[in-house]
PDB file with one MODEL, atoms N, CA, C and O in Angstrom:
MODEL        1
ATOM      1  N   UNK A   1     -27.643  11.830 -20.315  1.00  0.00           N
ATOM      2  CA  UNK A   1     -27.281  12.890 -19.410  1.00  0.00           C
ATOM      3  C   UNK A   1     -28.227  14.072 -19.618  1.00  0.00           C
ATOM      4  O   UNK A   1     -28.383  14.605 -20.716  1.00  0.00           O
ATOM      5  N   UNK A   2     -28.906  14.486 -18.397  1.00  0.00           N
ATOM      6  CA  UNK A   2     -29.402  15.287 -18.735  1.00  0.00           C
ATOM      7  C   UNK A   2     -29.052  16.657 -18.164  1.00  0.00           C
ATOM      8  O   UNK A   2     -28.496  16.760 -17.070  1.00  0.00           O
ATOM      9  N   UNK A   3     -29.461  17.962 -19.096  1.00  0.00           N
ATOM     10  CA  UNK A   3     -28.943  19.039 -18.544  1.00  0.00           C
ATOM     11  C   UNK A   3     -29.723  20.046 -17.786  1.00  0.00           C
ATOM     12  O   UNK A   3     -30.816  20.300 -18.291  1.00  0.00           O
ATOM     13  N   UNK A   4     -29.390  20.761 -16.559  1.00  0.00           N
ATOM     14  CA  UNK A   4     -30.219  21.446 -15.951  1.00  0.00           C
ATOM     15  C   UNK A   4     -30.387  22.722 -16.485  1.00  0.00           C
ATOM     16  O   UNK A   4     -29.303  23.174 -16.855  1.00  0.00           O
ATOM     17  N   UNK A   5     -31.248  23.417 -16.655  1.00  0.00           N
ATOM     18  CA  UNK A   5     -31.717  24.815 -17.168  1.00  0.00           C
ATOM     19  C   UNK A   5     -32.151  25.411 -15.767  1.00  0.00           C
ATOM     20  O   UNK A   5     -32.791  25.007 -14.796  1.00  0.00           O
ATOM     21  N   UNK A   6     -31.403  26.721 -16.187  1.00  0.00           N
ATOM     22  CA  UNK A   6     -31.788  28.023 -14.852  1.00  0.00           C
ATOM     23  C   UNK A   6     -33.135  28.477 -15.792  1.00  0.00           C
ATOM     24  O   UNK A   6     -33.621  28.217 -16.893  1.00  0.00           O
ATOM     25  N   UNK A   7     -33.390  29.284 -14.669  1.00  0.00           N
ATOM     26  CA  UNK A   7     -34.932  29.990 -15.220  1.00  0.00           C
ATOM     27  C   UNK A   7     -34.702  31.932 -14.449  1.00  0.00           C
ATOM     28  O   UNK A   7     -34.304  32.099 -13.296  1.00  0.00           O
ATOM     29  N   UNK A   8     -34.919  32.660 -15.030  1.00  0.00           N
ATOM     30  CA  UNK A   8     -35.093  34.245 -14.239  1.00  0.00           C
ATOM     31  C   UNK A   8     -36.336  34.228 -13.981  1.00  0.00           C
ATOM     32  O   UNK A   8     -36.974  33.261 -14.398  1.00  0.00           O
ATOM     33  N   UNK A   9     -37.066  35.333 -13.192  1.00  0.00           N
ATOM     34  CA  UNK A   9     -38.272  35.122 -12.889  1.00  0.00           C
ATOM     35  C   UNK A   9     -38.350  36.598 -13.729  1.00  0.00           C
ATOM     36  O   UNK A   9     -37.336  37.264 -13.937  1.00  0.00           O
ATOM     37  N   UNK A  10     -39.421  36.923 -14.087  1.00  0.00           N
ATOM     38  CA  UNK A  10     -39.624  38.349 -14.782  1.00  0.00           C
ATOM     39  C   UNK A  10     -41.032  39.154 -14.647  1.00  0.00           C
ATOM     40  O   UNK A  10     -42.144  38.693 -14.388  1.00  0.00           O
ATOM     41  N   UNK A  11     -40.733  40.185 -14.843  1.00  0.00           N
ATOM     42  CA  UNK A  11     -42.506  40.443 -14.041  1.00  0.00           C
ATOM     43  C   UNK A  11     -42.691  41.770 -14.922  1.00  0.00           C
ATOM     44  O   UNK A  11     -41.769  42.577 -15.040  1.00  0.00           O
ATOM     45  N   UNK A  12     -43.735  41.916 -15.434  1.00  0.00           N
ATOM     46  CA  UNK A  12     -44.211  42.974 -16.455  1.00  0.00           C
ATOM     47  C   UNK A  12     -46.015  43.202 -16.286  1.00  0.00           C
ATOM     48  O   UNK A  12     -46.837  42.535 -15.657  1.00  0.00           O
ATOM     49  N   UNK A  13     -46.096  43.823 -16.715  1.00  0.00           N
ATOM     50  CA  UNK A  13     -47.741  44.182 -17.214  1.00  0.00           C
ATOM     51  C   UNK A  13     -48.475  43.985 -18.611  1.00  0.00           C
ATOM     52  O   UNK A  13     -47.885  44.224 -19.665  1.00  0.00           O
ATOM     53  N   UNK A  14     -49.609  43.600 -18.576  1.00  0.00           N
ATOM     54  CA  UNK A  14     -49.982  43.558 -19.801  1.00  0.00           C
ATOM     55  C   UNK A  14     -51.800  43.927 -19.398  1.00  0.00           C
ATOM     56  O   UNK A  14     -52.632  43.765 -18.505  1.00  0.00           O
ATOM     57  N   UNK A  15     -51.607  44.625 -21.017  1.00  0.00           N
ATOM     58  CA  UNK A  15     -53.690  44.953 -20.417  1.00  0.00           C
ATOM     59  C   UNK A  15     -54.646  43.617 -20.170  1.00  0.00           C
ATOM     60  O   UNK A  15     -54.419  42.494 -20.620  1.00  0.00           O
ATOM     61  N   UNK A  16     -55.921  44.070 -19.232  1.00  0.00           N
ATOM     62  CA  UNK A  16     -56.308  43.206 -18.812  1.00  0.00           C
ATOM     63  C   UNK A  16     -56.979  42.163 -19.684  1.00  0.00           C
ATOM     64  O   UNK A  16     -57.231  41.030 -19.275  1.00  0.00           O
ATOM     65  N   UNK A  17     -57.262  42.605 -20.929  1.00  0.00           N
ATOM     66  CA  UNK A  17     -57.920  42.085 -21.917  1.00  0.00           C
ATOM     67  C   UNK A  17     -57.226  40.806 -22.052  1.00  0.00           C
ATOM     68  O   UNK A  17     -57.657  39.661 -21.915  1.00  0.00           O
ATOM     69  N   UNK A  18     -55.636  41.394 -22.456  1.00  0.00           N
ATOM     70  CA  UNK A  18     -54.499  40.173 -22.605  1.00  0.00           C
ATOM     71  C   UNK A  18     -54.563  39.281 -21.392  1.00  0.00           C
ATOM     72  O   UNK A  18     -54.655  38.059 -21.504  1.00  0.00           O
ATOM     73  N   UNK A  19     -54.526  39.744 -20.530  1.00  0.00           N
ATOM     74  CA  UNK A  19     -54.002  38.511 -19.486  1.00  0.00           C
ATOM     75  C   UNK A  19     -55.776  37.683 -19.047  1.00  0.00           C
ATOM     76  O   UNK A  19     -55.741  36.663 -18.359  1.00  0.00           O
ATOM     77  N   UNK A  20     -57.028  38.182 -19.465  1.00  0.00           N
ATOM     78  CA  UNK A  20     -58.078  37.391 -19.668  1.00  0.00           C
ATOM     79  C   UNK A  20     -57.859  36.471 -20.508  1.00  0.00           C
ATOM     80  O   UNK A  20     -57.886  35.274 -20.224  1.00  0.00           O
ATOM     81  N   UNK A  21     -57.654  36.872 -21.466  1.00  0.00           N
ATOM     82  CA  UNK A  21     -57.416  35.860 -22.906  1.00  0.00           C
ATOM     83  C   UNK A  21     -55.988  34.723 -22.458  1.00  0.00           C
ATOM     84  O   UNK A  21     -55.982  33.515 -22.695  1.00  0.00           O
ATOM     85  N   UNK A  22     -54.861  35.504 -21.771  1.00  0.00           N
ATOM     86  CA  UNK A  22     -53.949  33.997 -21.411  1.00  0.00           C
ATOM     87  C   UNK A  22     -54.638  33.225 -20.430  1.00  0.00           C
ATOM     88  O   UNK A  22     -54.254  32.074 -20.225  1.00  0.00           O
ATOM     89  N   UNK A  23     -55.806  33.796 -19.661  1.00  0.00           N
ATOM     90  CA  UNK A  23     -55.798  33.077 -18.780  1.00  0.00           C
ATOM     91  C   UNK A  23     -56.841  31.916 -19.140  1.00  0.00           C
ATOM     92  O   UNK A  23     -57.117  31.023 -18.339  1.00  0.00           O
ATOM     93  N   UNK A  24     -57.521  32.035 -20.721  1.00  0.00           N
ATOM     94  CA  UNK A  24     -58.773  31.074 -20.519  1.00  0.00           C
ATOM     95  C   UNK A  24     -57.308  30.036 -21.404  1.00  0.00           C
ATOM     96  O   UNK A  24     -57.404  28.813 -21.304  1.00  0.00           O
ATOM     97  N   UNK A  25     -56.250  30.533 -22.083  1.00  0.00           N
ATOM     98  CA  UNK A  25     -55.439  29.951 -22.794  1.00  0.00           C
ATOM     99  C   UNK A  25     -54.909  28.821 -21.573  1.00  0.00           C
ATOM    100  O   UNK A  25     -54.773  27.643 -21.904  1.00  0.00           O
ATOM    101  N   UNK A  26     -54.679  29.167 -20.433  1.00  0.00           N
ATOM    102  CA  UNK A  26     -54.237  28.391 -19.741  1.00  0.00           C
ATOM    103  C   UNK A  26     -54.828  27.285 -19.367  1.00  0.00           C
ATOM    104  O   UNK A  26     -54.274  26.187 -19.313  1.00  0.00           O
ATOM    105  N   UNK A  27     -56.257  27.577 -19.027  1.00  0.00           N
ATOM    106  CA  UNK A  27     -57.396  26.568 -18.697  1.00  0.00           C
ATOM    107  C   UNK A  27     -57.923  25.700 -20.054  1.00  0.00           C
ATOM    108  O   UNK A  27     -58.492  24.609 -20.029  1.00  0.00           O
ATOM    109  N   UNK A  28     -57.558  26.523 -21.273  1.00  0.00           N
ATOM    110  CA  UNK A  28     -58.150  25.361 -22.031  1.00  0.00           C
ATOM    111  C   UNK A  28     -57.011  24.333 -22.611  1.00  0.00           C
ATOM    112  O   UNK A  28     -57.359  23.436 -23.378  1.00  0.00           O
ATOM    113  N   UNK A  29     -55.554  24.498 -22.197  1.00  0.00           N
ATOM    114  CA  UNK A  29     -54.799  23.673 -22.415  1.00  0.00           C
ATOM    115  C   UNK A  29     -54.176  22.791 -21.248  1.00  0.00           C
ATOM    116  O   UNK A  29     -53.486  21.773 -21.297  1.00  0.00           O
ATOM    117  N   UNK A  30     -54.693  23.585 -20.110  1.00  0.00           N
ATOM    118  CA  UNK A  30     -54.038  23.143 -18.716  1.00  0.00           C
ATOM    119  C   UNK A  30     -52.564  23.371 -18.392  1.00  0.00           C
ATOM    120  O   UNK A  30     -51.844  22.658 -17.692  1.00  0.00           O
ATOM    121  N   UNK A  31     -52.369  24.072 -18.790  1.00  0.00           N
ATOM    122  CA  UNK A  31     -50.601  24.339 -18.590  1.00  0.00           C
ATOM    123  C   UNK A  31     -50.523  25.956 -17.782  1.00  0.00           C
ATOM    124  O   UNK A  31     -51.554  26.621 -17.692  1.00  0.00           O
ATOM    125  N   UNK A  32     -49.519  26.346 -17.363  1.00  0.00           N
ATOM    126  CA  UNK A  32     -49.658  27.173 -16.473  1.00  0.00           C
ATOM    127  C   UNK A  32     -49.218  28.512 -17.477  1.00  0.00           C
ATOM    128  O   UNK A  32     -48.507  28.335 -18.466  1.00  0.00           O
ATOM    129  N   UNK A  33     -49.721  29.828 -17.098  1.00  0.00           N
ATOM    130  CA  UNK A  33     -49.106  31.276 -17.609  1.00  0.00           C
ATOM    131  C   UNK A  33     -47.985  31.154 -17.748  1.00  0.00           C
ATOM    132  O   UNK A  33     -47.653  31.744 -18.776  1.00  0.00           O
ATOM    133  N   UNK A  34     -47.020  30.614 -17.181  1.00  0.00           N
ATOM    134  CA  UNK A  34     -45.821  31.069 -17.422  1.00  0.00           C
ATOM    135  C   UNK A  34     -45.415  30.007 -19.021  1.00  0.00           C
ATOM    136  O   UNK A  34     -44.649  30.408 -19.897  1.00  0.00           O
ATOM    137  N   UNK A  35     -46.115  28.705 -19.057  1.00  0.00           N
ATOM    138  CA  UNK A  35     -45.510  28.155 -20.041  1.00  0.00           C
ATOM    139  C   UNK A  35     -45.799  28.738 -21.398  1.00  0.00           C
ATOM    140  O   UNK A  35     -45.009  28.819 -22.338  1.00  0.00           O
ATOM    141  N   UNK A  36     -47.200  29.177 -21.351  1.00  0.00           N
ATOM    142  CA  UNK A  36     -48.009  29.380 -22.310  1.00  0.00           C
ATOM    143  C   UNK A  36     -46.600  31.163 -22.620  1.00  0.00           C
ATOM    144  O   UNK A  36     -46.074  31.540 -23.667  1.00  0.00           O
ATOM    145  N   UNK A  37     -46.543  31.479 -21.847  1.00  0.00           N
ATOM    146  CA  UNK A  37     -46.065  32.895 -22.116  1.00  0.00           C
ATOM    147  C   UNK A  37     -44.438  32.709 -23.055  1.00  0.00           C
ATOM    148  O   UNK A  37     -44.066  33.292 -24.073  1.00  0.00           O
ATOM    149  N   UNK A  38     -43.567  31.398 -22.000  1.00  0.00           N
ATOM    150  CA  UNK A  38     -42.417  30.975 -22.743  1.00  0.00           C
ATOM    151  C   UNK A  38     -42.495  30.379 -23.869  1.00  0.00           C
ATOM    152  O   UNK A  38     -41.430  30.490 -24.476  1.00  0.00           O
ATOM    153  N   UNK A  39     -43.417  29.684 -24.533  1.00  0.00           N
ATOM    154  CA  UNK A  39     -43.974  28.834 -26.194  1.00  0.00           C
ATOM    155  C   UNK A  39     -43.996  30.146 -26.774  1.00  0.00           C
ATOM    156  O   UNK A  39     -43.404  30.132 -27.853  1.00  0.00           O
ATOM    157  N   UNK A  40     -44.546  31.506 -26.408  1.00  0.00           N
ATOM    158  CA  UNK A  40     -44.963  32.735 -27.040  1.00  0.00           C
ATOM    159  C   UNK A  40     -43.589  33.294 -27.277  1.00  0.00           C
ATOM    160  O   UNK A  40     -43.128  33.668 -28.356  1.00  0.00           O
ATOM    161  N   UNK A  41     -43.098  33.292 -26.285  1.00  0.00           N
ATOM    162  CA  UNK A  41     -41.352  33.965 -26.502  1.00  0.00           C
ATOM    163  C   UNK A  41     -40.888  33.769 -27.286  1.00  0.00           C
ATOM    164  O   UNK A  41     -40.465  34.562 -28.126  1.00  0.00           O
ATOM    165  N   UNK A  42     -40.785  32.110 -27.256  1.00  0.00           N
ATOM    166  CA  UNK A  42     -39.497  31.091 -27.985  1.00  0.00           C
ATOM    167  C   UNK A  42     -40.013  31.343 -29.855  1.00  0.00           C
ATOM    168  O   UNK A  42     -39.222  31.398 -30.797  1.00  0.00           O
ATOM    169  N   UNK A  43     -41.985  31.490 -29.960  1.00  0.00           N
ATOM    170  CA  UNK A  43     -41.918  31.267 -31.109  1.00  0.00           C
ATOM    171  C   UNK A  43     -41.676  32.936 -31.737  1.00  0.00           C
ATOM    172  O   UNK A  43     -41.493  33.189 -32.927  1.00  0.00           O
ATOM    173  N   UNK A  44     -41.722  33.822 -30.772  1.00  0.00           N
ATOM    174  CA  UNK A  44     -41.647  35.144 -31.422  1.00  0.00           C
ATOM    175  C   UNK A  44     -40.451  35.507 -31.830  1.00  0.00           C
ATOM    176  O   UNK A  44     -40.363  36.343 -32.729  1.00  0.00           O
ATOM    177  N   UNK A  45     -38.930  34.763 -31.052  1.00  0.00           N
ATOM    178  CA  UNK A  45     -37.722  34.855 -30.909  1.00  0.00           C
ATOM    179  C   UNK A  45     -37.203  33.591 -32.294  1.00  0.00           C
ATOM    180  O   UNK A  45     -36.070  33.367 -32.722  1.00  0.00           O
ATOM    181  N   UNK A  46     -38.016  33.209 -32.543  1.00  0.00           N
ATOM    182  CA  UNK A  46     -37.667  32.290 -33.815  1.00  0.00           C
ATOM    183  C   UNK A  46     -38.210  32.760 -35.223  1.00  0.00           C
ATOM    184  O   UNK A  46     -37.614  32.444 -36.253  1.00  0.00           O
ATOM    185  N   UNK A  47     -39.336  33.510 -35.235  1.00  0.00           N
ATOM    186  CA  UNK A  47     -39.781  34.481 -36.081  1.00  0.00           C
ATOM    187  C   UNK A  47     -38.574  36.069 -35.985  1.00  0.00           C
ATOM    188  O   UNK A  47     -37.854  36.605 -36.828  1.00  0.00           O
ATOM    189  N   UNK A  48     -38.707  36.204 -35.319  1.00  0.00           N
ATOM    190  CA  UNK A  48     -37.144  37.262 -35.123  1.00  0.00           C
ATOM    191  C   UNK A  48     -36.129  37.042 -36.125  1.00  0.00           C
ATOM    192  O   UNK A  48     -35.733  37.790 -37.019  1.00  0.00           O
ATOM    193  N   UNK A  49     -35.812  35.969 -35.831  1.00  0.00           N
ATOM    194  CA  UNK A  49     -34.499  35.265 -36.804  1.00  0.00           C
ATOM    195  C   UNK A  49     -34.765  34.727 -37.511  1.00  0.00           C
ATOM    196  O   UNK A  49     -34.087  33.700 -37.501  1.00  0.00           O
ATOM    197  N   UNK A  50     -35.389  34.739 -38.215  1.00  0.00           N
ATOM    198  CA  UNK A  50     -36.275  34.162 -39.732  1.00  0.00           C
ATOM    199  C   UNK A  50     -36.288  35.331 -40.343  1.00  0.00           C
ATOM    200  O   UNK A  50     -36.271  35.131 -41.557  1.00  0.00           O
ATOM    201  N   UNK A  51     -36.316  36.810 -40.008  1.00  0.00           N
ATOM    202  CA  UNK A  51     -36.782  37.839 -40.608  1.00  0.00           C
ATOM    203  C   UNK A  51     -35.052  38.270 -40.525  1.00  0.00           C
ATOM    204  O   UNK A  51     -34.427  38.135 -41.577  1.00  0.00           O
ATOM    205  N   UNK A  52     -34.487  38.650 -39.609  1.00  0.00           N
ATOM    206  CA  UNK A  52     -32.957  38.694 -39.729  1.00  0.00           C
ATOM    207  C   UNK A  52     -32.203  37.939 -40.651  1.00  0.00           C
ATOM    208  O   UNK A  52     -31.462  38.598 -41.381  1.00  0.00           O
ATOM    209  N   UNK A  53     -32.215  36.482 -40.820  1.00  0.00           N
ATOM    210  CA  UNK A  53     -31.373  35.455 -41.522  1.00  0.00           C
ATOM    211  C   UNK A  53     -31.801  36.260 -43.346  1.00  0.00           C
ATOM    212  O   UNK A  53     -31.020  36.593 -44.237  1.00  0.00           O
ATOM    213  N   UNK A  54     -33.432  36.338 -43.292  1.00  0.00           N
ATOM    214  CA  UNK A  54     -33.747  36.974 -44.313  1.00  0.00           C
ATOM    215  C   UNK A  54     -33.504  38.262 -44.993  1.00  0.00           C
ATOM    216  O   UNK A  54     -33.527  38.285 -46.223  1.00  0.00           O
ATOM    217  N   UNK A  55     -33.347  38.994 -44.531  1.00  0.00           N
ATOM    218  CA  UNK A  55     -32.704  40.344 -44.072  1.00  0.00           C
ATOM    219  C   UNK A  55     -31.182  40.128 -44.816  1.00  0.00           C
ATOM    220  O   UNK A  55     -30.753  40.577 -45.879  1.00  0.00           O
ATOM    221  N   UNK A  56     -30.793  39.579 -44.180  1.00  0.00           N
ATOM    222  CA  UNK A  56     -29.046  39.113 -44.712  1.00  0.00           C
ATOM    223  C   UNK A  56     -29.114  38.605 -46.005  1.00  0.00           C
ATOM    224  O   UNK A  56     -28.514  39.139 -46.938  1.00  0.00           O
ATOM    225  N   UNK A  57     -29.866  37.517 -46.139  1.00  0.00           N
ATOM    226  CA  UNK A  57     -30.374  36.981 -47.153  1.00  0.00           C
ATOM    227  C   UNK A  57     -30.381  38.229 -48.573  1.00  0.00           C
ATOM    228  O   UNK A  57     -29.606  38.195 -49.529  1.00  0.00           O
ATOM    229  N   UNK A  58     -31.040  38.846 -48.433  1.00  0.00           N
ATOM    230  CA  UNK A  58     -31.194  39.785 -49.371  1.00  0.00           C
ATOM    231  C   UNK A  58     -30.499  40.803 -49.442  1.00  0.00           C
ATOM    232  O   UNK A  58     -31.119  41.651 -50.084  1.00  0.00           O
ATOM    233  N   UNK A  59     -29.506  41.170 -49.107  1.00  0.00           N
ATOM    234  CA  UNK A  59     -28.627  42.626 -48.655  1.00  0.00           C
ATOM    235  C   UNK A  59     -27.225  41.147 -49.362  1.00  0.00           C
ATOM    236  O   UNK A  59     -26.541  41.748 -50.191  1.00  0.00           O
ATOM    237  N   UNK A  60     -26.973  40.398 -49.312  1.00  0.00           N
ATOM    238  CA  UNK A  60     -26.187  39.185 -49.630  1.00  0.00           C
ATOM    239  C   UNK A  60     -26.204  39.091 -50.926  1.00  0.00           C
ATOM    240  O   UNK A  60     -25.207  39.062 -51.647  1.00  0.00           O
ATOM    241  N   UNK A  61     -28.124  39.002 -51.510  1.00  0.00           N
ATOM    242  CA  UNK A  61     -28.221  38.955 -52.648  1.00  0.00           C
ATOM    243  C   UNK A  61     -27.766  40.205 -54.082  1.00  0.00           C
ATOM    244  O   UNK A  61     -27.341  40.141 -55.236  1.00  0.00           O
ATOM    245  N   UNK A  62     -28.124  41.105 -53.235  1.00  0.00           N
ATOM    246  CA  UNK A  62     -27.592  42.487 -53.683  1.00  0.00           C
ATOM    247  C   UNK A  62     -26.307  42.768 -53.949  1.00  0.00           C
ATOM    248  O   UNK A  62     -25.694  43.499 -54.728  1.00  0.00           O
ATOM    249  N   UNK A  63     -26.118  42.187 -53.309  1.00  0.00           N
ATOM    250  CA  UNK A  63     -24.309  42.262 -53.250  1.00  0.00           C
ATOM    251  C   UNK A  63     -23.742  41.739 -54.437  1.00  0.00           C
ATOM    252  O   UNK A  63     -23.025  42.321 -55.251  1.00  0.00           O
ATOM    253  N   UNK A  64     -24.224  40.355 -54.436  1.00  0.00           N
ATOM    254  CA  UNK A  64     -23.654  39.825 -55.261  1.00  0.00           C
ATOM    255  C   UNK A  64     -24.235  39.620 -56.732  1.00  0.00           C
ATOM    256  O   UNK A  64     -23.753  38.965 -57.656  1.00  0.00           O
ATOM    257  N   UNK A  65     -25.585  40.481 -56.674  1.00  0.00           N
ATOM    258  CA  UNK A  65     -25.593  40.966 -58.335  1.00  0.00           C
ATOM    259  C   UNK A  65     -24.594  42.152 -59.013  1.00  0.00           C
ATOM    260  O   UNK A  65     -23.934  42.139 -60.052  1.00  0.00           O
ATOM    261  N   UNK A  66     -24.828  43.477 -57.670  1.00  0.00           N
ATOM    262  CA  UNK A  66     -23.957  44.504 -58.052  1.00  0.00           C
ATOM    263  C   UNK A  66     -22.226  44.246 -58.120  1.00  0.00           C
ATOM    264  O   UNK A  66     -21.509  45.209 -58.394  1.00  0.00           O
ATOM    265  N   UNK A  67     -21.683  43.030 -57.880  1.00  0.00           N
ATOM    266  CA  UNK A  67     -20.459  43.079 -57.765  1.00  0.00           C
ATOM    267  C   UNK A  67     -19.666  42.606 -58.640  1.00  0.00           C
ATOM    268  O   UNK A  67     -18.813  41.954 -58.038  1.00  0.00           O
ATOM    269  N   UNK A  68     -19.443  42.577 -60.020  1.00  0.00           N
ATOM    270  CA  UNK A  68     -19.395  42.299 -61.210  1.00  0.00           C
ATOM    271  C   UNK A  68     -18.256  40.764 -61.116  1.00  0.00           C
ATOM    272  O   UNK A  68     -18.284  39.685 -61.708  1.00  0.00           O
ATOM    273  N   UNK A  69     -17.344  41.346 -60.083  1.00  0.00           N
ATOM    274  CA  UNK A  69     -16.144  40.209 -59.856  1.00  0.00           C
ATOM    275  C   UNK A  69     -16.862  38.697 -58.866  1.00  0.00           C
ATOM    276  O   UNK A  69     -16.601  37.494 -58.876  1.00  0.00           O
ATOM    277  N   UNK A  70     -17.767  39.490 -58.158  1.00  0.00           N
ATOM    278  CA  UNK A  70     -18.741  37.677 -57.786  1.00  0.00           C
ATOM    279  C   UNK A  70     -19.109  37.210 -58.796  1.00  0.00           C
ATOM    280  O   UNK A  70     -18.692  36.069 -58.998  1.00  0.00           O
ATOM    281  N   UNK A  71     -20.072  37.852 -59.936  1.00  0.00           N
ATOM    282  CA  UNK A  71     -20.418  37.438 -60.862  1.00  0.00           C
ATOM    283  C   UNK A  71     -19.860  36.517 -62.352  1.00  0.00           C
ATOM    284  O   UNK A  71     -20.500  35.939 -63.231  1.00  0.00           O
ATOM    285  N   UNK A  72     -18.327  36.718 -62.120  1.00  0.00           N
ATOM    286  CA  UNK A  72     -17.725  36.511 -63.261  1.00  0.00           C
ATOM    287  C   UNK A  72     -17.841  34.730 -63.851  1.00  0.00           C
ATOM    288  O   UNK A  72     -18.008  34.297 -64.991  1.00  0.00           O
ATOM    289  N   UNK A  73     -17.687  34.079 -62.658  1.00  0.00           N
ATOM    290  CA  UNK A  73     -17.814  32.607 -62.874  1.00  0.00           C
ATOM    291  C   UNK A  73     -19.293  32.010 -62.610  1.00  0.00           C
ATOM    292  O   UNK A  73     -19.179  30.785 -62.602  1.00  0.00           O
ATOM    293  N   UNK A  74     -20.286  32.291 -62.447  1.00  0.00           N
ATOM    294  CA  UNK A  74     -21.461  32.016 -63.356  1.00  0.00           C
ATOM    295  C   UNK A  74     -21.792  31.175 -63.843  1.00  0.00           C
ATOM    296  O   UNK A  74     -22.456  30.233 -63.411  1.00  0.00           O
ATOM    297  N   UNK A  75     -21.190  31.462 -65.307  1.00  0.00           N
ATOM    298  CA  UNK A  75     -21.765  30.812 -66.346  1.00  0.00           C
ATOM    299  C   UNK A  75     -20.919  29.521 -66.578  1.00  0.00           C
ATOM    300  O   UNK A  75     -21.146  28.702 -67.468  1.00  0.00           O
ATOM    301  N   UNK A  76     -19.878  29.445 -65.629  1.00  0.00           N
ATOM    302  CA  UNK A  76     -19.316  28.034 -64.540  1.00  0.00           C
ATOM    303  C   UNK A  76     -19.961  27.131 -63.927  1.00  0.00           C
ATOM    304  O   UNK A  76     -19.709  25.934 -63.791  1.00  0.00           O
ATOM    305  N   UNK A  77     -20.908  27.828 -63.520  1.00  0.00           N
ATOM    306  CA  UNK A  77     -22.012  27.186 -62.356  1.00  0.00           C
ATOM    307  C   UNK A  77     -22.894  25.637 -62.571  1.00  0.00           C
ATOM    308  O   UNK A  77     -23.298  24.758 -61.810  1.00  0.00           O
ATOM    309  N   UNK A  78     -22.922  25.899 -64.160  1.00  0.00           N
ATOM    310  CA  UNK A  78     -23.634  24.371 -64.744  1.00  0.00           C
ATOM    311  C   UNK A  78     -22.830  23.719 -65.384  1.00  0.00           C
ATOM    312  O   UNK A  78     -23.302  22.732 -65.949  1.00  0.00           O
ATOM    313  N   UNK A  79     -21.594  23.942 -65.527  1.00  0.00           N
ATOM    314  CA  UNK A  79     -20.673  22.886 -65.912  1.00  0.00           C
ATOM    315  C   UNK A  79     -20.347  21.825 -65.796  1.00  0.00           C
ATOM    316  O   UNK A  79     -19.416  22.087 -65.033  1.00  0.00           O
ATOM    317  N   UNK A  80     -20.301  20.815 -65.892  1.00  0.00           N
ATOM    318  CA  UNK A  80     -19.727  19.701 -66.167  1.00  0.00           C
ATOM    319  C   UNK A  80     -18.390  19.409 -66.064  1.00  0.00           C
ATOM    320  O   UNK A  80     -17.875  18.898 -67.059  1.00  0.00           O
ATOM    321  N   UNK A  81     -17.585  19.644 -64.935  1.00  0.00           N
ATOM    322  CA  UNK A  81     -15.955  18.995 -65.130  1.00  0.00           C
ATOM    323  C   UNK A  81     -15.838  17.877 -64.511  1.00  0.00           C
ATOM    324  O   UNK A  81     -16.386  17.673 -63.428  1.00  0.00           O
ATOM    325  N   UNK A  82     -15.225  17.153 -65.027  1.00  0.00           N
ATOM    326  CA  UNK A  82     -15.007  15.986 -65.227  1.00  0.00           C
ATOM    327  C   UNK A  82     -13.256  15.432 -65.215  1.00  0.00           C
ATOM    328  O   UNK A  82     -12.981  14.249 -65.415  1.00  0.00           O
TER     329      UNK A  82
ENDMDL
END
């Protein structure tokens, strides 16, 4: 089954330098501006949340050095029960 995807259309500016440079990007892969522009999105929007998840990541970690009562079972952690 496959699923249909909507698309918005969106329209912005960019200097001309940039849109020279997408445009030889387009011709030397053959794919059109708009795809080349959505691969750019998707990977900037996945770098986004790599830096967020990380972000948490460490504000998480903090936490749970300064919090003496996370810390208490620990030295639990390599145990052996059986």
């Amino acid at each position: 089954m496959q699923t249909v995807q909507s698309y918005d259309k969106v329209t912005f500016t960019i200097p001309h330098f940039l849109n020279q440079q997408l445009e030889n990007l387009k011709n030397e892969f053959k794919i059109s501006k708009s795809e080349v522009l959505k691969n750019a999105v998707e990977e900037y929007l996945q770098k986004q949340e790599k830096i967020r998840m990380e972000k948490s990541i460490n504000m998480m970690m903090g936490e749970y050095k300064n919090d003496k009562s996370l810390t208490e079972f620990t030295a639990l952690d390599s145990e052996d029960f059986r």
